[in-house]
PDB file of N, CA, C and O in Angstrom:
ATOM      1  N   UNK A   1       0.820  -1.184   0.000  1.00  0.00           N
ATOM      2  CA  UNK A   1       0.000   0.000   0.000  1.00  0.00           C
ATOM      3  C   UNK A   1       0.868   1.254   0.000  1.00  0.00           C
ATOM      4  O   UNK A   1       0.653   2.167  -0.797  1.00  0.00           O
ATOM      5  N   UNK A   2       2.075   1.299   1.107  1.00  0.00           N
ATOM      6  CA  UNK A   2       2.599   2.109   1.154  1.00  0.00           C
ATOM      7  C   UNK A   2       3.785   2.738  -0.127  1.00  0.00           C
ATOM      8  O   UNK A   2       4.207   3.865  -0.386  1.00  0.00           O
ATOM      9  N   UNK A   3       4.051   1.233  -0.771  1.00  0.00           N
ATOM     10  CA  UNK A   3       5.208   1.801  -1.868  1.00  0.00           C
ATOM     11  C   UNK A   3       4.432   2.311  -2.765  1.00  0.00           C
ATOM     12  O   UNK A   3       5.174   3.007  -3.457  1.00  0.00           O
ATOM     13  N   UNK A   4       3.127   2.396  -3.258  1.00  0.00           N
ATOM     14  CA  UNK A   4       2.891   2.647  -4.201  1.00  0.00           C
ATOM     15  C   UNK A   4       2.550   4.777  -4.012  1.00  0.00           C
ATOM     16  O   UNK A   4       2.376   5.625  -4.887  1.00  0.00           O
ATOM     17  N   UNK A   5       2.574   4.839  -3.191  1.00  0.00           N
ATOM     18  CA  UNK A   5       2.800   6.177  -2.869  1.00  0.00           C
ATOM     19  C   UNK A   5       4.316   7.388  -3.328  1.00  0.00           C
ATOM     20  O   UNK A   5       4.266   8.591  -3.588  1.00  0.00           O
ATOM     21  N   UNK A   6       5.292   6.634  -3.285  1.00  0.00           N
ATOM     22  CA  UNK A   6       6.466   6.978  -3.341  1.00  0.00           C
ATOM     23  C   UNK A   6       7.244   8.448  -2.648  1.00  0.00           C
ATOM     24  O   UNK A   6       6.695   8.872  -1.631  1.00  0.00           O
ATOM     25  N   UNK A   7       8.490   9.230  -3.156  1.00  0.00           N
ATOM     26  CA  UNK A   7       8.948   9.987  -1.935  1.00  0.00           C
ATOM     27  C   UNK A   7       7.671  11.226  -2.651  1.00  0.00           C
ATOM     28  O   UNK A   7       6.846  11.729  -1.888  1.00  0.00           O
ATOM     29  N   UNK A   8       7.680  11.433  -3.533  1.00  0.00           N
ATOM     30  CA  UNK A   8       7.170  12.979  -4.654  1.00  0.00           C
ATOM     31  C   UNK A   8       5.786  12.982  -3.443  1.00  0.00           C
ATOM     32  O   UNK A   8       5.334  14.035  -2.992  1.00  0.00           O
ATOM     33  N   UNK A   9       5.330  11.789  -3.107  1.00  0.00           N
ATOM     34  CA  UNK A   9       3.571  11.858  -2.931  1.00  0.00           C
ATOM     35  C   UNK A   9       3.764  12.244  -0.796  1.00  0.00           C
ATOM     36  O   UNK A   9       3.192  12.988   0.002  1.00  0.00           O
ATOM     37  N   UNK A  10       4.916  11.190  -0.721  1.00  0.00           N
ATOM     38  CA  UNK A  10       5.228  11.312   0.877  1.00  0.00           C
ATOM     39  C   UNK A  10       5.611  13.140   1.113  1.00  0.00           C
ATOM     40  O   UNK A  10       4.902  13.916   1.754  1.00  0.00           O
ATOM     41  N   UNK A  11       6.460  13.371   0.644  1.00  0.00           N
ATOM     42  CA  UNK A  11       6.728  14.634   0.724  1.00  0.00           C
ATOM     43  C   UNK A  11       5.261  15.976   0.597  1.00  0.00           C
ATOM     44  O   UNK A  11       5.003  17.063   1.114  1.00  0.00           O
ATOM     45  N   UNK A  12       4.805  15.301  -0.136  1.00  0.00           N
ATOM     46  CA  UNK A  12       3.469  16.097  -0.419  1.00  0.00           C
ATOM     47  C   UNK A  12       2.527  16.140   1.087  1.00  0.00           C
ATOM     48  O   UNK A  12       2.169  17.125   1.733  1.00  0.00           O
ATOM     49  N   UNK A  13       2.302  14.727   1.338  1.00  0.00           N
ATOM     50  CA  UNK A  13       1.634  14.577   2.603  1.00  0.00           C
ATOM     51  C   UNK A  13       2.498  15.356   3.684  1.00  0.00           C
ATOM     52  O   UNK A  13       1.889  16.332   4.121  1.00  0.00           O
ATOM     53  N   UNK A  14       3.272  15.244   4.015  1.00  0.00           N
ATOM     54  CA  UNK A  14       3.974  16.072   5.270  1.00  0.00           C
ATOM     55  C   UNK A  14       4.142  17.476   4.892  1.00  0.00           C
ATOM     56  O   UNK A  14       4.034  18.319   5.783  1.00  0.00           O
ATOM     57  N   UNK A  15       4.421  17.885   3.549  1.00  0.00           N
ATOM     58  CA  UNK A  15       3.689  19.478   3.653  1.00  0.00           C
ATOM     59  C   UNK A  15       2.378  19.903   3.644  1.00  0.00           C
ATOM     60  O   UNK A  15       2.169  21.083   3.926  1.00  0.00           O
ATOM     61  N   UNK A  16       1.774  19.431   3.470  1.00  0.00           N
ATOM     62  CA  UNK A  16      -0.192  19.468   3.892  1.00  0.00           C
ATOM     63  C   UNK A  16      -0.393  19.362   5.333  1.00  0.00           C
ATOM     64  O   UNK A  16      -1.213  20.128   5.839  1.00  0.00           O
ATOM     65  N   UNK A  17       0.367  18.348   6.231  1.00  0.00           N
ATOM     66  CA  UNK A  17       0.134  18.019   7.548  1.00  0.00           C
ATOM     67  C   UNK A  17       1.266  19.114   8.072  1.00  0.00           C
ATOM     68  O   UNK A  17       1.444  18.971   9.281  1.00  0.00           O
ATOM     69  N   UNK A  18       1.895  19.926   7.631  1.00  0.00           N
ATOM     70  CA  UNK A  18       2.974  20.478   8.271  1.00  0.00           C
ATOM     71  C   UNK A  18       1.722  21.933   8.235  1.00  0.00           C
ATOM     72  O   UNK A  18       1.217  22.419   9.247  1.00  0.00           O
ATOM     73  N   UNK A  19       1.476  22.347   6.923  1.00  0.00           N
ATOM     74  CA  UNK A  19       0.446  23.459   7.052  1.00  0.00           C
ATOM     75  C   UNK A  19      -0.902  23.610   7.495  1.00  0.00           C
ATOM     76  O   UNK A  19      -1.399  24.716   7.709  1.00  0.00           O
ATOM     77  N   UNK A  20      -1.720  22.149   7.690  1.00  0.00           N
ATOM     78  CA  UNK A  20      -2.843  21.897   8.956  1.00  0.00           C
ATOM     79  C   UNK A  20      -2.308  22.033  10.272  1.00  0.00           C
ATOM     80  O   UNK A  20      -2.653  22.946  11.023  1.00  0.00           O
ATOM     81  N   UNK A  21      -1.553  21.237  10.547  1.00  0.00           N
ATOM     82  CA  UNK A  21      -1.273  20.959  11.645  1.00  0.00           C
ATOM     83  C   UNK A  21       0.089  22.025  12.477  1.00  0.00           C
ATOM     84  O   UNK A  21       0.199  22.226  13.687  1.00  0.00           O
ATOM     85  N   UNK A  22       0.902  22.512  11.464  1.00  0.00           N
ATOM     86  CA  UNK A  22       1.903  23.826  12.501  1.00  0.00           C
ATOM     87  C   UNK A  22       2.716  22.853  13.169  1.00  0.00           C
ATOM     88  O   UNK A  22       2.338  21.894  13.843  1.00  0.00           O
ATOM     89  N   UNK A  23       4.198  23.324  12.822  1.00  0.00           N
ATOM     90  CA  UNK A  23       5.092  22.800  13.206  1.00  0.00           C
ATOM     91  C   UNK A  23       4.920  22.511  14.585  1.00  0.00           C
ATOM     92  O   UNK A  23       5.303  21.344  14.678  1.00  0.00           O
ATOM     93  N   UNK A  24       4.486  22.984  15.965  1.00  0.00           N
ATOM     94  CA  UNK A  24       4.702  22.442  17.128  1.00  0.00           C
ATOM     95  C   UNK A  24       3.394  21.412  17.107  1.00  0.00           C
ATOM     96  O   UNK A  24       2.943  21.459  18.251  1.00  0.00           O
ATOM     97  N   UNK A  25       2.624  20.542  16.340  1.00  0.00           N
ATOM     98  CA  UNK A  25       2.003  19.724  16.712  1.00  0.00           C
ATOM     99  C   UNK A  25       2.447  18.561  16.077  1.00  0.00           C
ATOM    100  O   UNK A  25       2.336  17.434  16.559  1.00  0.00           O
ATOM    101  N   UNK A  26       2.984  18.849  14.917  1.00  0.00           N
ATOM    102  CA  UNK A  26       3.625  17.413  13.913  1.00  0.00           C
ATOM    103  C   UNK A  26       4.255  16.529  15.200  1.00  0.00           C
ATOM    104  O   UNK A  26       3.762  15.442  15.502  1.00  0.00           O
ATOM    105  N   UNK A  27       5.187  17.002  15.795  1.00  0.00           N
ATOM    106  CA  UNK A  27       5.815  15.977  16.444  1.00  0.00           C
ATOM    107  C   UNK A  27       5.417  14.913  17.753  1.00  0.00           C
ATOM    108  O   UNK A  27       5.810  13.814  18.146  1.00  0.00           O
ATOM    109  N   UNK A  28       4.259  16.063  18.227  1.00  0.00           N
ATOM    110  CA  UNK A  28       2.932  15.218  18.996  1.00  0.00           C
ATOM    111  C   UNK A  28       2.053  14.104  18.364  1.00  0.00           C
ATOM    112  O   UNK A  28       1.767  12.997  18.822  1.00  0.00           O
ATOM    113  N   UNK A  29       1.691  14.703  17.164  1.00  0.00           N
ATOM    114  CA  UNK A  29       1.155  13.974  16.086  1.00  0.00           C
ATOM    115  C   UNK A  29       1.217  12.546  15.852  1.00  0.00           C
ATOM    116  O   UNK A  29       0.473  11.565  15.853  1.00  0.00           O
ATOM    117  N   UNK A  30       2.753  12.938  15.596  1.00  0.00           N
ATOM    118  CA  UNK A  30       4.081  11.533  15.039  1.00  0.00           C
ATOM    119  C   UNK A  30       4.349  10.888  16.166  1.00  0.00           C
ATOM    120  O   UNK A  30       5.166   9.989  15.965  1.00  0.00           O
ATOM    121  N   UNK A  31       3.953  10.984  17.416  1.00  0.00           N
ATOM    122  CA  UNK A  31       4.761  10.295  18.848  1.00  0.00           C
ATOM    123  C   UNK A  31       2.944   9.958  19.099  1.00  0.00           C
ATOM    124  O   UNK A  31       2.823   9.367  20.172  1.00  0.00           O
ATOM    125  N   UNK A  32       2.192  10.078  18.721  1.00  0.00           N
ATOM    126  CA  UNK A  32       0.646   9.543  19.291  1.00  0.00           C
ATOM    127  C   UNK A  32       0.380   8.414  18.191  1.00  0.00           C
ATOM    128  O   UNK A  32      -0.202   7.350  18.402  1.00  0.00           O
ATOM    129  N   UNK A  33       1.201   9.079  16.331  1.00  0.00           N
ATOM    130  CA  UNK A  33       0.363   7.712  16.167  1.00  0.00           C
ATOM    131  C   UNK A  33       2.098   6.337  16.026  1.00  0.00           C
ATOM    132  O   UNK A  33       2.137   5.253  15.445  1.00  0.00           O
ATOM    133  N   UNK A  34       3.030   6.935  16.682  1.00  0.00           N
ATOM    134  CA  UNK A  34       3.948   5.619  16.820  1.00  0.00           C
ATOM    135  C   UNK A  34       3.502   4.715  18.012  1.00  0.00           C
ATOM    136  O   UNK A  34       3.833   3.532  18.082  1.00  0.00           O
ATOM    137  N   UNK A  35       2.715   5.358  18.964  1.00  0.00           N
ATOM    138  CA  UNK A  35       2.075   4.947  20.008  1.00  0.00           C
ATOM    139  C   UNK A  35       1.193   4.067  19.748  1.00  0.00           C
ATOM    140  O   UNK A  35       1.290   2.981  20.320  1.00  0.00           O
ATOM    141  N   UNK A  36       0.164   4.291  18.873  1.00  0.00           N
ATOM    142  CA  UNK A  36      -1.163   3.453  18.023  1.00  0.00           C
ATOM    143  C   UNK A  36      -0.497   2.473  17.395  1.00  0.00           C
ATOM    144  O   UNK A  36      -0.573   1.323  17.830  1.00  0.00           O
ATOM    145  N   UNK A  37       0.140   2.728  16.449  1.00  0.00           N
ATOM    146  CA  UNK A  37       0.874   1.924  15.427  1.00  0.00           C
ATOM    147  C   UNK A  37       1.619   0.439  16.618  1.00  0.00           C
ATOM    148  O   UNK A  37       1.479  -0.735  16.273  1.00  0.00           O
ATOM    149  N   UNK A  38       2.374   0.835  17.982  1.00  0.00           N
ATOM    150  CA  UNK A  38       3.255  -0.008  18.396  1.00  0.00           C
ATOM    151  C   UNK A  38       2.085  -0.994  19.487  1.00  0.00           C
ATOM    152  O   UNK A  38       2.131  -2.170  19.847  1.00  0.00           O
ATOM    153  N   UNK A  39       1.333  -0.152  19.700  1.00  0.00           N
ATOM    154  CA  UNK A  39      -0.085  -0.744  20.459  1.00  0.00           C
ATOM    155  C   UNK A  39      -0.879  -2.386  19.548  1.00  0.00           C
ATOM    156  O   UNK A  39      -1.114  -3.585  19.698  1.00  0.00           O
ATOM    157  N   UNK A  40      -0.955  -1.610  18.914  1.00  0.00           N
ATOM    158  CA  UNK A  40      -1.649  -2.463  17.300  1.00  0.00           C
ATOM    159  C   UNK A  40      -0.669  -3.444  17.910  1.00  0.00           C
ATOM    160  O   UNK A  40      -0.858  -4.180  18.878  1.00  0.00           O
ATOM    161  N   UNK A  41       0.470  -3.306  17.122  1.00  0.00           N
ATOM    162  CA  UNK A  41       1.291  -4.740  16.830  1.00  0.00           C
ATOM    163  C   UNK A  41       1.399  -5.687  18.024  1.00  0.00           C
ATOM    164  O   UNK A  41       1.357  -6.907  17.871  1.00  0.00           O
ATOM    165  N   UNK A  42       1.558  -5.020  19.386  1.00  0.00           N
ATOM    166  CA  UNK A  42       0.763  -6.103  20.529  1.00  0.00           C
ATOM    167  C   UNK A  42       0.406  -6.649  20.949  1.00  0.00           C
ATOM    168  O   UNK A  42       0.799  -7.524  21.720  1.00  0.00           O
ATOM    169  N   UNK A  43      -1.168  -6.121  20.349  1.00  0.00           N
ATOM    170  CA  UNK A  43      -2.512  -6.612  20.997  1.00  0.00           C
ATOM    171  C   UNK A  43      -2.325  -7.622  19.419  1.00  0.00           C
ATOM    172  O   UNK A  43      -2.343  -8.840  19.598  1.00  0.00           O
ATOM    173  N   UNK A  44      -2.183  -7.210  18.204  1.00  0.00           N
ATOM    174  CA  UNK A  44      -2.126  -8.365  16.956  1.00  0.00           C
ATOM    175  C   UNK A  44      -1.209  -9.430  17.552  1.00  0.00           C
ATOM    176  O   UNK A  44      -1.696 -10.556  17.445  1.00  0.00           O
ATOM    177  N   UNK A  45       0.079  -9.384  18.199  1.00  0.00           N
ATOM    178  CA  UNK A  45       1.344 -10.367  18.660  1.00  0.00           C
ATOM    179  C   UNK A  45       0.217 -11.337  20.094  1.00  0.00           C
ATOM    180  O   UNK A  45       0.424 -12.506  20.419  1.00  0.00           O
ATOM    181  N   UNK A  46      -0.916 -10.420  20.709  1.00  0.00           N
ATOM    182  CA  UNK A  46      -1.143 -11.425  21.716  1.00  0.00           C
ATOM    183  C   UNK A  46      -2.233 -11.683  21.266  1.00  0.00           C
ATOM    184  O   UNK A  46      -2.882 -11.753  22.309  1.00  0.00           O
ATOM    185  N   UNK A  47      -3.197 -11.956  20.158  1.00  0.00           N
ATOM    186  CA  UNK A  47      -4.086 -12.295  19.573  1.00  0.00           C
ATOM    187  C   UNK A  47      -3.358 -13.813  18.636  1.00  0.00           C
ATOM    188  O   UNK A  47      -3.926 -14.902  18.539  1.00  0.00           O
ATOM    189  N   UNK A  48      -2.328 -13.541  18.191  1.00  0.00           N
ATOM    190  CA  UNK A  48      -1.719 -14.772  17.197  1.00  0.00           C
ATOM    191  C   UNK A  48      -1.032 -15.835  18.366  1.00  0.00           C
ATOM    192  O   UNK A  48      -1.226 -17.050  18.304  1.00  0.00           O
ATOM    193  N   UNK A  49      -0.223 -15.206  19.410  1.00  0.00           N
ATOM    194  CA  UNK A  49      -0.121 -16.079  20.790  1.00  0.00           C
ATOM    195  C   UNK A  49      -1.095 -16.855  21.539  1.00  0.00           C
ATOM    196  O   UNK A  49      -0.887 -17.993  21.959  1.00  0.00           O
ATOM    197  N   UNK A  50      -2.215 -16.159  21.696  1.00  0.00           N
ATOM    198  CA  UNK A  50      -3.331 -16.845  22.364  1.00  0.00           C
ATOM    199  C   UNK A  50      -4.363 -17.747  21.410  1.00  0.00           C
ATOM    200  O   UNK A  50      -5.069 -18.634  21.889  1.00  0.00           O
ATOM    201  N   UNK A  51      -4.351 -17.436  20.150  1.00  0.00           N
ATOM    202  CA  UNK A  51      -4.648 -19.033  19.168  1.00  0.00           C
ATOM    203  C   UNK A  51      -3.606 -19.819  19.055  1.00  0.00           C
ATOM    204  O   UNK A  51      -3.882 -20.894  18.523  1.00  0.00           O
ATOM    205  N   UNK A  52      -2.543 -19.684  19.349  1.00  0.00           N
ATOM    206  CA  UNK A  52      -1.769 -20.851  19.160  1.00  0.00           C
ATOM    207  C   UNK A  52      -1.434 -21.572  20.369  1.00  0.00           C
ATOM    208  O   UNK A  52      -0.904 -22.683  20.379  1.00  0.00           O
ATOM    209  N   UNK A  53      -1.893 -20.632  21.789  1.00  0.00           N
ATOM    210  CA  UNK A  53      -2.223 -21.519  23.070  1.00  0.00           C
ATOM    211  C   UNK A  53      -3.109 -22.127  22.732  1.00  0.00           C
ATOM    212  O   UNK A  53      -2.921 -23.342  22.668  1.00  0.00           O
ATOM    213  N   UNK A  54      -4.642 -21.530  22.314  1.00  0.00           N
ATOM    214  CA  UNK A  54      -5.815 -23.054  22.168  1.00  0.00           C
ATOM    215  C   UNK A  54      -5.632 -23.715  21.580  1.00  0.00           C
ATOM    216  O   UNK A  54      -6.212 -24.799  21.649  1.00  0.00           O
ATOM    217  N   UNK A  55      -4.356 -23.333  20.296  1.00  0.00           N
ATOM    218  CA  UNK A  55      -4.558 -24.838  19.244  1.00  0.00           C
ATOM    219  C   UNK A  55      -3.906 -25.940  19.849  1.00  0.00           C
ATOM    220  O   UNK A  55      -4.263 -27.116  19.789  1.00  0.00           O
ATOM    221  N   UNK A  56      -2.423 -25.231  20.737  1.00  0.00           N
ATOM    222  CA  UNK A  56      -1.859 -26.587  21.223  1.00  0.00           C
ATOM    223  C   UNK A  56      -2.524 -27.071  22.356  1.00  0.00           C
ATOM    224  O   UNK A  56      -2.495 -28.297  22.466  1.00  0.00           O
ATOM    225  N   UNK A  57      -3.272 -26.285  23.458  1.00  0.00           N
ATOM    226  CA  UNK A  57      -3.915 -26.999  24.434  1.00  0.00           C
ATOM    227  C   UNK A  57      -5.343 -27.906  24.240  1.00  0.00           C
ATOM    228  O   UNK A  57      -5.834 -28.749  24.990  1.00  0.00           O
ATOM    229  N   UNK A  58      -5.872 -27.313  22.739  1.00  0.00           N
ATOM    230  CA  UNK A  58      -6.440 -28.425  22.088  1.00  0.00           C
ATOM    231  C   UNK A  58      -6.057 -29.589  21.340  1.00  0.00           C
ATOM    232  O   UNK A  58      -6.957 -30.426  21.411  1.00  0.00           O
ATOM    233  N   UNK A  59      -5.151 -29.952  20.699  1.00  0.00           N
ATOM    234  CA  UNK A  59      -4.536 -30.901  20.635  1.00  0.00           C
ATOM    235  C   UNK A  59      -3.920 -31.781  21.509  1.00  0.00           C
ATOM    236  O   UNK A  59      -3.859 -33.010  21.459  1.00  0.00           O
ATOM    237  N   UNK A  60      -3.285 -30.678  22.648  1.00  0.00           N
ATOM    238  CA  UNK A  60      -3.439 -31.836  23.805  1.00  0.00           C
ATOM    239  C   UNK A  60      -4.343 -32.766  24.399  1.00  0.00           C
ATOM    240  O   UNK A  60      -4.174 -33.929  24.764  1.00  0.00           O
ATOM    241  N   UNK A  61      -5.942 -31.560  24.435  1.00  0.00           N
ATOM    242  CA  UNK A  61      -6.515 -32.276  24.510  1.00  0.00           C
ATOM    243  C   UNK A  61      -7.662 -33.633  24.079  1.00  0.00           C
ATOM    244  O   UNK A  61      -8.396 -34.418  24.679  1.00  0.00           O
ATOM    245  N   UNK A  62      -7.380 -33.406  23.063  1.00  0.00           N
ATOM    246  CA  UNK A  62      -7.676 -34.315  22.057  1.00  0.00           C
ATOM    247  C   UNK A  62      -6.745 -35.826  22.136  1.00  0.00           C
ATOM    248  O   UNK A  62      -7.216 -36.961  22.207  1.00  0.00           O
ATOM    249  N   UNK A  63      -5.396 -35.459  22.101  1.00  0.00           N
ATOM    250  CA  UNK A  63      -4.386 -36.595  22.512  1.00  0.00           C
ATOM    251  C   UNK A  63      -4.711 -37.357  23.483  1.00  0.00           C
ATOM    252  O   UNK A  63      -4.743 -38.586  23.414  1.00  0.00           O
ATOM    253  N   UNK A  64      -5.086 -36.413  24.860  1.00  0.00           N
ATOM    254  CA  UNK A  64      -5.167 -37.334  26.047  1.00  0.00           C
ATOM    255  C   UNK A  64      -6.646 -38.360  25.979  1.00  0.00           C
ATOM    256  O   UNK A  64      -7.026 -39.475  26.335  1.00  0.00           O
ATOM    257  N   UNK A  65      -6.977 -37.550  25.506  1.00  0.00           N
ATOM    258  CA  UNK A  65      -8.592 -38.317  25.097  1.00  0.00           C
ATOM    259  C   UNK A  65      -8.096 -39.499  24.336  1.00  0.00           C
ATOM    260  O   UNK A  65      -8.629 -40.603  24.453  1.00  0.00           O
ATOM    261  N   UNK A  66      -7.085 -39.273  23.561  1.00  0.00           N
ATOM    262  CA  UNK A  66      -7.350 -40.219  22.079  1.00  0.00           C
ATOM    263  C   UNK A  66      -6.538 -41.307  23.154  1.00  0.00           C
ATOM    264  O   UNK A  66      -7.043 -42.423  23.031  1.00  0.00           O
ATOM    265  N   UNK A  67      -5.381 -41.293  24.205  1.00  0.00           N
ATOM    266  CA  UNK A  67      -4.701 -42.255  24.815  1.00  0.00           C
ATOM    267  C   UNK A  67      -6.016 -42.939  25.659  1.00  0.00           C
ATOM    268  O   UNK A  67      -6.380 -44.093  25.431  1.00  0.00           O
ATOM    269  N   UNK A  68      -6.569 -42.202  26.504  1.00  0.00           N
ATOM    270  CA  UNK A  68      -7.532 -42.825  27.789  1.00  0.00           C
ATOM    271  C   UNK A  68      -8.411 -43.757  26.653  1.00  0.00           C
ATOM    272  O   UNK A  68      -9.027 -44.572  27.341  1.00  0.00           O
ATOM    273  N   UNK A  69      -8.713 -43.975  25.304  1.00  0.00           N
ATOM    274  CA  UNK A  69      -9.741 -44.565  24.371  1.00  0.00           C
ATOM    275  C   UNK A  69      -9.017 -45.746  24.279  1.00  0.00           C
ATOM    276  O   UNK A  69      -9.508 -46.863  24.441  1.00  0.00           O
ATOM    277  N   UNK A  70      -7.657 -45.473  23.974  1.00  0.00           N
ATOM    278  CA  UNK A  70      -7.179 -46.809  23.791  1.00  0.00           C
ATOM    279  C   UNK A  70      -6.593 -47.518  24.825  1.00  0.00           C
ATOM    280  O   UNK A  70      -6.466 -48.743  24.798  1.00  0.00           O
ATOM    281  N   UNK A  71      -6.184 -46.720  25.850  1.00  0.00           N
ATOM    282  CA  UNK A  71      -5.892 -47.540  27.327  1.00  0.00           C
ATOM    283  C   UNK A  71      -7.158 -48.640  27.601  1.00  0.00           C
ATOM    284  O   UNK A  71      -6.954 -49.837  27.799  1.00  0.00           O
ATOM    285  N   UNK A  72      -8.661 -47.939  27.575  1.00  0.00           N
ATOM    286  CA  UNK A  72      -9.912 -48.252  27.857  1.00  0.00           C
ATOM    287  C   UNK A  72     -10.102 -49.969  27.187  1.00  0.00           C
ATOM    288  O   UNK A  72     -10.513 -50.993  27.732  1.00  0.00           O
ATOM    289  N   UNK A  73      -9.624 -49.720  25.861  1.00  0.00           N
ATOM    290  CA  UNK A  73      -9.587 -50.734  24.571  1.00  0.00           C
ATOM    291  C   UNK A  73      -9.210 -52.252  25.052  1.00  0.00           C
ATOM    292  O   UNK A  73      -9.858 -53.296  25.118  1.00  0.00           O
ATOM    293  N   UNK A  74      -7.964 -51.916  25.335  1.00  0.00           N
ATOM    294  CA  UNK A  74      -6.645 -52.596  25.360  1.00  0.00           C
ATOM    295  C   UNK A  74      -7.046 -53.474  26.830  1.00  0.00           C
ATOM    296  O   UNK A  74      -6.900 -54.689  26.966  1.00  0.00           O
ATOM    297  N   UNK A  75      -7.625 -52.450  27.949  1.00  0.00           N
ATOM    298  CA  UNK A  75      -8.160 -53.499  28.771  1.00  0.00           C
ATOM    299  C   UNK A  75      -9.261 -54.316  28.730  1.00  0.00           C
ATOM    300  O   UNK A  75      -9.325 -55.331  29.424  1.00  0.00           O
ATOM    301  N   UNK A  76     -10.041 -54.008  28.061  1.00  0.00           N
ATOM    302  CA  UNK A  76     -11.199 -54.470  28.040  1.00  0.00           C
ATOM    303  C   UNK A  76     -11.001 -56.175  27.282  1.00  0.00           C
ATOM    304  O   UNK A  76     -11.984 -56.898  27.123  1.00  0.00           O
TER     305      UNK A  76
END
C-alpha cells in the first residue's frame, strides 16, 4: 500500500500536515500515532499467541482423550 505512494507523494503529505497541523504539533502527532501503530502490533502479537495456546492446548486435549480410548480398549 505504502510503496505505491512513493517519496514525490510522501513529501506532499507532510507538507499538507505540516500546514494543517503547525510545526509544534507534527511531532505530537508523530509520537501519538507511533504509540497506536506499536499498540496495534501487541494486541495483533497477543491475539496470534493466544490461538496458538488453544490450538496446542487443544490438541493436547484431544491426545489425552485419544490415549484414555485406547488404554480403555486394550483393557477391556
Amino acid at each position: 500500500m505504502l510503496s505505491s505512494i512513493g517519496i514525490p507523494g510522501l513529501i506532499l503529505i507532510l507538507v499538507i500536515a505540516l500546514i494543517i497541523f503547525g510545526p509544534s504539533k507534527l511531532p505530537e502527532i508523530g509520537r501519538a500515532f507511533g504509540n497506536t501503530l506499536k499498540e496495534f502490533k501487541k494486541a495483533t502479537n497477543d491475539l496470534i499467541s493466544n490461538d496458538k495456546e488453544e490450538k496446542t492446548n487443544f490438541e493436547e486435549k484431544n491426545n489425552r482423550i485419544a490415549l484414555e480410548k485406547s488404554e480403555k480398549t486394550e483393557t477391556k
